[in-house]
C-alpha positions as CSV (number, residue, x, y, z in Angstrom):
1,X,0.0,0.0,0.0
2,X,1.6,3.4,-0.6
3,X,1.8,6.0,1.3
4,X,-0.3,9.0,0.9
5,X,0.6,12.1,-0.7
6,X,2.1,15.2,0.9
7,X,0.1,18.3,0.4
8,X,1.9,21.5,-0.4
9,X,0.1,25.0,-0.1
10,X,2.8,27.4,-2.3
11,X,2.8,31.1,-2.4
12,X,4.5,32.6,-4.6
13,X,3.9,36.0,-6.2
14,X,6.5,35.1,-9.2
15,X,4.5,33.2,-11.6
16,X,7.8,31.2,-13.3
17,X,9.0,30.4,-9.7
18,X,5.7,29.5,-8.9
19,X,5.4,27.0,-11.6
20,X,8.6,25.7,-11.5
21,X,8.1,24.9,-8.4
22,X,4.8,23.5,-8.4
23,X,6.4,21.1,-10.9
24,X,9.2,20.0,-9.0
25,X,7.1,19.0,-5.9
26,X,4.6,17.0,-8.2
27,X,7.4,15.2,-9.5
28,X,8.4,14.3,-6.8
29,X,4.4,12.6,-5.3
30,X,3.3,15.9,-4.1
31,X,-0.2,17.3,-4.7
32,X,0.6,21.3,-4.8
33,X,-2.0,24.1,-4.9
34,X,-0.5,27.5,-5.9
35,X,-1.2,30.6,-5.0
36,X,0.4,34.0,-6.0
37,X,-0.7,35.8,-2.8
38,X,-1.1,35.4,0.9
39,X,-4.4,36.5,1.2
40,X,-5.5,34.1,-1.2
41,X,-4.1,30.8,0.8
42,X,-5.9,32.8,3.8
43,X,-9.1,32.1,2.0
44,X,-8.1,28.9,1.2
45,X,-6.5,27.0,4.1
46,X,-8.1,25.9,7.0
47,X,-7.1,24.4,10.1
48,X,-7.6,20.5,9.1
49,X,-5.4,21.1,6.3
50,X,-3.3,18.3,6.4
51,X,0.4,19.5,4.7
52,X,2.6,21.9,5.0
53,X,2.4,25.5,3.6
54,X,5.7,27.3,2.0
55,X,5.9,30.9,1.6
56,X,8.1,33.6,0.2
57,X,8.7,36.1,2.7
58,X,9.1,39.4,-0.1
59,X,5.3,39.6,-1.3
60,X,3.2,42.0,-2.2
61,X,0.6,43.0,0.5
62,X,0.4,41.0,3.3
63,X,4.6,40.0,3.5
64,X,5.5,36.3,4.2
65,X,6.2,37.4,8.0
66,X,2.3,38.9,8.1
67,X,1.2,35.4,6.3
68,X,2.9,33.0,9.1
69,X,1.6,34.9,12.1
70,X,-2.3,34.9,10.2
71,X,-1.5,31.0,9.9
72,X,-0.8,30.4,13.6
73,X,-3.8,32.3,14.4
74,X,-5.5,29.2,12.2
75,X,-3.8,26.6,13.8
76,X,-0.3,27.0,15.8
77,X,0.6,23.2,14.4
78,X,0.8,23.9,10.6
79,X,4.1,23.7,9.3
80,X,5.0,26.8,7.4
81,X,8.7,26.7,5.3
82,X,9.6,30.4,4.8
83,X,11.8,31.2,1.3
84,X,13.8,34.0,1.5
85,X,16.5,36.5,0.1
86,X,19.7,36.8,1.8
87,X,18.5,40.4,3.3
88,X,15.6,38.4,5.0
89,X,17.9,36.1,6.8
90,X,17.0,37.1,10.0
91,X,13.7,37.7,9.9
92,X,13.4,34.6,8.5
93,X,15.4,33.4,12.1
94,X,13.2,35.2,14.0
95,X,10.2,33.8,12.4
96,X,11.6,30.1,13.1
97,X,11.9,30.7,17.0
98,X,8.4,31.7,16.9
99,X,7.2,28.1,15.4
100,X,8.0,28.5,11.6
101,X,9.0,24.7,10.0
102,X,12.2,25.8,8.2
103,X,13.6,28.7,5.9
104,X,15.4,28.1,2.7
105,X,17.8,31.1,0.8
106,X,17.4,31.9,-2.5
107,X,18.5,30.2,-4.7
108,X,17.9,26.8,-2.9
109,X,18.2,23.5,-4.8
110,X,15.3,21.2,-5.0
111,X,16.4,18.6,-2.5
112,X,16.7,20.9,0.1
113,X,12.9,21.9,-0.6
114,X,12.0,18.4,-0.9
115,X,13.8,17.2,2.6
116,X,12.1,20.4,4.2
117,X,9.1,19.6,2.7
118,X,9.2,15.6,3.8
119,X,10.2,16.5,7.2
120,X,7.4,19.3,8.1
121,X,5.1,16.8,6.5
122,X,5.9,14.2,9.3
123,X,5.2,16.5,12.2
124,X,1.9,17.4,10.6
125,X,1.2,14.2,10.5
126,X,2.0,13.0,13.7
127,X,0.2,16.7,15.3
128,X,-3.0,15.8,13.4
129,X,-3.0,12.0,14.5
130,X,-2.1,13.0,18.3
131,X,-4.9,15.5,18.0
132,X,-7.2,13.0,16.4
133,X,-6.7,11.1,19.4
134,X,-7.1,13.7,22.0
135,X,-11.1,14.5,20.3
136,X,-11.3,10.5,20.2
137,X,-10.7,11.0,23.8
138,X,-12.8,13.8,24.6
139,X,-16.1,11.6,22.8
140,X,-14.8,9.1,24.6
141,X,-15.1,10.9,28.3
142,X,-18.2,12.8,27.3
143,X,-20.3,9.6,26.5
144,X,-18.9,7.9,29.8
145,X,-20.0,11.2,31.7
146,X,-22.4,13.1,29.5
147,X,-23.4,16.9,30.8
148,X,-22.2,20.4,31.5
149,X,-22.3,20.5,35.1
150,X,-19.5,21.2,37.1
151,X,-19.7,17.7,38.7
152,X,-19.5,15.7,34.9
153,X,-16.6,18.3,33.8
154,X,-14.2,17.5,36.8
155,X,-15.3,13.6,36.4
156,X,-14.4,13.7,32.7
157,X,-11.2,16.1,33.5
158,X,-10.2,13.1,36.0
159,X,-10.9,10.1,33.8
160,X,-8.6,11.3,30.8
161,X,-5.9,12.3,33.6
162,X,-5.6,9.2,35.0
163,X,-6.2,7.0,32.2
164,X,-3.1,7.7,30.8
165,X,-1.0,6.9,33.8
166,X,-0.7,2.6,35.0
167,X,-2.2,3.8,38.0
168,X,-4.9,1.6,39.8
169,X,-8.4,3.6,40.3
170,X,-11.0,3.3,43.0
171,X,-14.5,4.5,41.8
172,X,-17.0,5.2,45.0
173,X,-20.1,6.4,44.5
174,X,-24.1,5.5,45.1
175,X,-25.5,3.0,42.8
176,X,-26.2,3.6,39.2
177,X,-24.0,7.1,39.5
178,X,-21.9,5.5,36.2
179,X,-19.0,4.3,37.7
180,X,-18.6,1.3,35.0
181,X,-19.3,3.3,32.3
182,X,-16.4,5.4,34.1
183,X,-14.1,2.2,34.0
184,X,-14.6,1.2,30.8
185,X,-13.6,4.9,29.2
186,X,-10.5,4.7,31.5
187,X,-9.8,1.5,29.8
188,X,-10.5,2.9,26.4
189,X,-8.4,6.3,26.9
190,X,-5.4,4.4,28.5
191,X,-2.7,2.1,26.4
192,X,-3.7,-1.0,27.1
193,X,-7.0,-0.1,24.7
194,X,-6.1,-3.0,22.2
195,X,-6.1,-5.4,25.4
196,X,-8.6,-7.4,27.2
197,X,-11.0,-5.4,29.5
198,X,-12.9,-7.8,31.8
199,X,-15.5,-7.0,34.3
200,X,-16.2,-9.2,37.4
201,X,-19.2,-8.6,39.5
202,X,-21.2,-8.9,42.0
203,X,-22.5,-11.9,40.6
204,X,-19.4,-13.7,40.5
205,X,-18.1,-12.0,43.5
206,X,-21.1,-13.8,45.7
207,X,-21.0,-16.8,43.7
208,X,-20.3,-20.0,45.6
209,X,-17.4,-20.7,42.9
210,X,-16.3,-17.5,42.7
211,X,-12.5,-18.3,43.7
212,X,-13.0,-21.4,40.7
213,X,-14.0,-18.5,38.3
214,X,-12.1,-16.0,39.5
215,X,-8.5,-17.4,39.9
216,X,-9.1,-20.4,37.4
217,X,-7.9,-23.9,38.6
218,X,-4.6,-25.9,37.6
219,X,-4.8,-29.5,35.3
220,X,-2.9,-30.9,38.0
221,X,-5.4,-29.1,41.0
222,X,-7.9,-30.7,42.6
223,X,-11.1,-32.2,40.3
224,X,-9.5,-34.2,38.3
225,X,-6.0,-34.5,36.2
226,X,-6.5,-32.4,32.8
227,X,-9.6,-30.3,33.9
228,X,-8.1,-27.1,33.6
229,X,-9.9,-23.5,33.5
230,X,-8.6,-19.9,32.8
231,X,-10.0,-17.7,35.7
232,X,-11.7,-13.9,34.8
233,X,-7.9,-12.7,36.0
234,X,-5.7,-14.2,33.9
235,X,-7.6,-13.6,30.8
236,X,-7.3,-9.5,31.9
237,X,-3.5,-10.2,31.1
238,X,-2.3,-7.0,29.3
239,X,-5.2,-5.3,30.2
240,X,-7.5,-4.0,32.7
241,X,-9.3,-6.2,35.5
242,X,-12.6,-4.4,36.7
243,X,-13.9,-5.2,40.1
244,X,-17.2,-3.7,40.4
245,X,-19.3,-4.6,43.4
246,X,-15.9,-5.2,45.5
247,X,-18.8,-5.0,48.8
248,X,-20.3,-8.4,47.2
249,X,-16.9,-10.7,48.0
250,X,-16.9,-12.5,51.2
251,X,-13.6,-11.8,54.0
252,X,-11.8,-14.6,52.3
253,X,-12.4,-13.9,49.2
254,X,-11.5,-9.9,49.6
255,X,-8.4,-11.4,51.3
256,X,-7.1,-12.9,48.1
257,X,-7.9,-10.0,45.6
258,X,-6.1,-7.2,47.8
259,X,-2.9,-10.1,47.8
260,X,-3.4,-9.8,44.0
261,X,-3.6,-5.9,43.5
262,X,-0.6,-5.7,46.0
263,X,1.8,-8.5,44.4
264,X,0.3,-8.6,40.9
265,X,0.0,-13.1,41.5
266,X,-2.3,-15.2,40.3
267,X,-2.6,-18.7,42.1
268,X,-4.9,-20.7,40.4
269,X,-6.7,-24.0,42.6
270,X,-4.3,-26.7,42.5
271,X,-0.9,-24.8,41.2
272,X,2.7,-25.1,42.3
273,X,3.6,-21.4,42.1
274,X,1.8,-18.2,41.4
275,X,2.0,-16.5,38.1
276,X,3.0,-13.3,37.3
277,X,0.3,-10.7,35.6
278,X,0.7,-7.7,34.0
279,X,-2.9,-5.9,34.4
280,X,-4.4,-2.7,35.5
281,X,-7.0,-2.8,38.3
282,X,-10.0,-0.7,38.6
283,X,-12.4,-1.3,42.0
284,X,-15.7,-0.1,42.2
285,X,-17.7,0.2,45.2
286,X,-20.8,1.7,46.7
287,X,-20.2,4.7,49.2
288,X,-22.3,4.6,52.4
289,X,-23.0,1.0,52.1
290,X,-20.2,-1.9,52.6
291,X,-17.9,0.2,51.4
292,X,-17.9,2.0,54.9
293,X,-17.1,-1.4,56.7
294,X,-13.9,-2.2,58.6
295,X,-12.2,-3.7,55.6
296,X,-12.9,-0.5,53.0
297,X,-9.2,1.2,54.6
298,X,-7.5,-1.8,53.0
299,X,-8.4,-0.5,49.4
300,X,-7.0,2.8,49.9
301,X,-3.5,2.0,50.7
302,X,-3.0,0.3,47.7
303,X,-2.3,3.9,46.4
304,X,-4.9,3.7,43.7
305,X,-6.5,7.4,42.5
306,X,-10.3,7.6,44.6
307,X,-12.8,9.2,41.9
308,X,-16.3,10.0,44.1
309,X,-19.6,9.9,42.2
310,X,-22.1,12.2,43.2
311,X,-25.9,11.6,43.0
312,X,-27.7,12.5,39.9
313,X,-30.0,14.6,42.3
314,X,-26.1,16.7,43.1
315,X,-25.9,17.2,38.9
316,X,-29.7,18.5,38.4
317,X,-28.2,20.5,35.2
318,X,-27.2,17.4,33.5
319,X,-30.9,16.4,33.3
320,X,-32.2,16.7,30.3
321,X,-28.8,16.2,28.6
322,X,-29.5,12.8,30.3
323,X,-33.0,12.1,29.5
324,X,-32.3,12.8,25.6
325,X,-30.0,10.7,25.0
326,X,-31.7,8.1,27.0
327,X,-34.5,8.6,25.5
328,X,-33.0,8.4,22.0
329,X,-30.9,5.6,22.9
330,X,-34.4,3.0,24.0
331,X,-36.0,4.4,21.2
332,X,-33.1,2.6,18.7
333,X,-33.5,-0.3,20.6
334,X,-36.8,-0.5,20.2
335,X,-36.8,0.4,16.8
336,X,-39.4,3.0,17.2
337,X,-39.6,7.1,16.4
338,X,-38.5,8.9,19.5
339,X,-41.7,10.6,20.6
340,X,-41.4,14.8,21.5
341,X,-40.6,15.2,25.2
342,X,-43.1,17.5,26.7
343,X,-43.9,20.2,29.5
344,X,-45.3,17.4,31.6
345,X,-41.9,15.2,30.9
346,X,-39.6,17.8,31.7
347,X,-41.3,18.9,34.7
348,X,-41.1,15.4,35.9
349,X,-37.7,15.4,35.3
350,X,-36.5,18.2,36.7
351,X,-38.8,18.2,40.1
352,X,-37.9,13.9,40.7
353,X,-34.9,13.6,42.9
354,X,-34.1,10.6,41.3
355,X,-33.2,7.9,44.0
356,X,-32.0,4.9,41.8
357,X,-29.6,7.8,39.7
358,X,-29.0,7.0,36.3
359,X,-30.9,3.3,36.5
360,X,-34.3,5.2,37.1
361,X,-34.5,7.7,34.9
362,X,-32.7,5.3,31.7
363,X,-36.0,3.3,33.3
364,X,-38.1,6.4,33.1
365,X,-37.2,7.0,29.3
366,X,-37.8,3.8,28.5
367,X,-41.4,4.0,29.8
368,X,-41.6,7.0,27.9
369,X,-40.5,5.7,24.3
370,X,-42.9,2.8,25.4
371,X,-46.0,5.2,26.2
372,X,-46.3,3.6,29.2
373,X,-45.2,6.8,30.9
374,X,-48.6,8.1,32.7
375,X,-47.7,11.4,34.8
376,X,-51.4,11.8,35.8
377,X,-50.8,8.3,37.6
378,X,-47.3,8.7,38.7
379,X,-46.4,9.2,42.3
380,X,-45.5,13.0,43.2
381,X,-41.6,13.1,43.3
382,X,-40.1,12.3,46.4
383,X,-38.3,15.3,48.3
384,X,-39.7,17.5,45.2
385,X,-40.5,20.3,47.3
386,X,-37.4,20.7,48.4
387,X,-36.7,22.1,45.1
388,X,-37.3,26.0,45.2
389,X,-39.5,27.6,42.5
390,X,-36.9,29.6,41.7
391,X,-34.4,26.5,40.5
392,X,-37.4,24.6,38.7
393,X,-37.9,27.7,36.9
394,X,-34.6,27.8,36.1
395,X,-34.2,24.2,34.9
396,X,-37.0,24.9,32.5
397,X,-34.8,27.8,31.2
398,X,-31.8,26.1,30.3
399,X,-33.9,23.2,28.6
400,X,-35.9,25.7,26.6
401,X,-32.2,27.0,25.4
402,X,-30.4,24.5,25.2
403,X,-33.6,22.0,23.1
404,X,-33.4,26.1,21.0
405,X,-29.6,26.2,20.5
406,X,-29.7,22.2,19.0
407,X,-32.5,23.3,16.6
408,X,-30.4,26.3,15.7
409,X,-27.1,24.5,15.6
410,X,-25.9,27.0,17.6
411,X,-27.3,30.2,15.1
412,X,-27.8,33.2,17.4
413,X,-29.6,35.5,14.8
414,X,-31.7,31.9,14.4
415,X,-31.9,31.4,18.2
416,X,-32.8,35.2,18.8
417,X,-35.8,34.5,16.2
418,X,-37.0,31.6,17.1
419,X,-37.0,32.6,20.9
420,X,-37.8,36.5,20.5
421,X,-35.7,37.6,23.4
422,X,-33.3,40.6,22.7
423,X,-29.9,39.6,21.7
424,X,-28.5,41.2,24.9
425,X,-31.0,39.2,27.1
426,X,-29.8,35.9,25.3
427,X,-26.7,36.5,25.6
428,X,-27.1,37.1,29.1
429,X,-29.4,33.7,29.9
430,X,-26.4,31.7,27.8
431,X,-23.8,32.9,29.8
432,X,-25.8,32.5,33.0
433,X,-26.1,28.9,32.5
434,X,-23.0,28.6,30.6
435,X,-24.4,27.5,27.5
436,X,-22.1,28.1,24.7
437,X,-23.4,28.6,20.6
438,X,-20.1,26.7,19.4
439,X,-20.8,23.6,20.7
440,X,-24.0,23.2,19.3
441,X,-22.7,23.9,15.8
């Protein structure tokens, strides 16, 4: 398979240079795009362009200087190779400890272009995979922890963090708060992505073979010569081992997993010697619950990063960010239209404290799709009047912007339309709630 072709962006005000040129890097697998004057590339480039841009510095207009600093204002990572006379020798230094690629003299021989070329090409390439990866990660964090709330930013700001690190994680939190969700995108963002991720649970944790399943059982062990099985651990090898539950294991069993996060063993029934594994461990765990008992100190001296999950009633704003996609995601499922949420339904949603957190309302939305969700027969909202009419006025807000901004995409002469509020006033509400226009684009 061959390689892709380098891109070249070339300004150059002399035509016969210009062509010349153009011809030169084409020979050589290029694809060139000429143009005889900055502010013509301006109009051109943008900040996914994917080569490498070389300029003359003595232009007409805007000068090859004024042209470089324009480009980093696009995007700081494109390589731009400056041509210059000998008078412009400096400048041309100057320009390169400011981020410029490379500067060639005039007259410079076509190798020289072609190695510059070639060479800025690679770090483009690299800057726009490493940046690839970092919006991979972002979706990645996002969908793990959806919302805008302070509570969802600082959870996804600490999931990409530590992912990147070997470090082993403990995720506490109230059921249903999406602490595997969180594990899994830790696994995802981190570089053991390519390698196993396996989950035990609580129903292997209480299970009466759960050190069979977990730990896996020797041909020699006990049950027979040649009846051998590979426990949930060792087939993590590589990868990532998540313990969610931990509270379900019994003393003995808990014994043995924190010998296995402290010496990184595996003993399977019936072996000789323990073997050796190469995983990363992530522990989940309820707070307030078993978690709180006499043995929950031993987890956090294992020097694992703690990541606390609040309620979904401590991340009201997230709501209907929630409920829509929720409500999207059972209507795929069910392979039915995703009906239009309502006054009623968003009331409900934003006046129920939620109890059972992301499980009840993914339950509520579900009912919904379903039409089975009746709020003349539901039960009033437990704790609802402990919300002030001041915030559920204010929930409705934001959801009236942010369902506007989405049908906008973002369009404030749209949005200021569609809503008839002054643009001053919308601008104010936006930033009140710290809704931004971009991100809705």
């Amino acid at each position: 398979m061959s390689a892709a072709p380098i891109h070249v962006a070339l300004v150059e005000d002399e035509l016969p240079l210009r062509e010349a040129t153009m011809q030169m890097l084409s020979l050589d697998g290029a694809e060139v795009t000429g143009f005889a004057d900055a502010r013509a590339a301006l109009d051109w480039l943008t900040a996914d362009f994917p080569g490498v841009v070389v300029s003359d510095v003595r232009m007409p207009g805007i000068d090859g200087i004024a042209f470089f600093a324009r480009l980093r204002e696009i995007d700081p990572d494109l390589p731009v190779i400056l041509t210059t006379g000998h008078g412009d020798v400096a400048m041309a230094v100057a320009a390169m400890k400011n981020g410029a690629a490379d500067f060639l003299t005039k007259p410079y021989s076509s190798a020289d272009l072609i190695l510059a070329v070639r060479a800025a090409a690679e770090r483009r390439a690299l800057a726009l995979e490493n940046r690839r990866l970092r919006e991979e990660a972002g979706r990645s964090a996002h969908s793990a922890i959806p919302g805008t709330s302070p509570a969802a930013q600082r959870l996804r700001s600490v999931i990409e963090g530590v992912a990147r690190s070997e470090i082993d994680v403990v995720l506490t939190g109230p059921a249903g708060t999406g602490k595997s969700h969180a594990a899994r995108a830790i696994h995802d963002l981190s570089p053991r992505r390519s390698r196993p991720f396996v989950t035990v649970d609580a129903g292997v944790l209480a299970h009466e073979d759960a050190e069979l399943l977990l730990f896996g059982r020797d041909p020699g062990g006990p049950g027979g010569v040649g009846l051998s099985r590979t426990g949930l651990i060792e087939r993590a090898q590589g990868g990532t081992l998540f313990l969610d539950e931990i509270e379900a294991a019994s003393g003995v069993l808990t014994t043995r997993l924190l010998s296995l996060v402290e010496k990184r063993q595996v003993l399977p029934i019936g072996a000789a010697q323990p073997r050796r594994l190469n995983i990363r461990i992530i522990i989940a765990q309820l707070a307030g619950g078993a978690a709180e008992d006499a043995r929950d100190p031993l987890w956090h001296r294992l020097g694992a990063v703690q990541i606390a999950f609040p309620a979904l009633d401590e991340r009201r704003e997230d709501l209907p960010e929630l409920f829509r996609r929720f409500v999207a995601r059972h209507a795929r499922e069910l392979d039915m239209p995703a009906p239009t949420i309502g006054a009623s339904q968003w009331r409900h949603v934003q006046t129920h404290k939620w109890p059972g957190n992301l499980h009840e309302l993914s339950g509520y939305a579900r009912a919904f799709v379903l039409g089975l969700a009746d709020l003349d027969t539901l039960p009033a909202a437990p704790g609802s009047s402990e919300l002030s009419l001041q915030q559920i006025v204010a929930d409705f807000e934001r959801t009236v912007l942010e369902d506007a901004l989405r049908r906008c995409r973002g369009d404030i002469a749209a949005l200021q339309a569609q809503l008839q509020t002054p643009r001053k006033t919308l601008y104010d509400k936006l930033a009140k709630y710290d809704l931004k226009p971009a991100h809705y684009r």
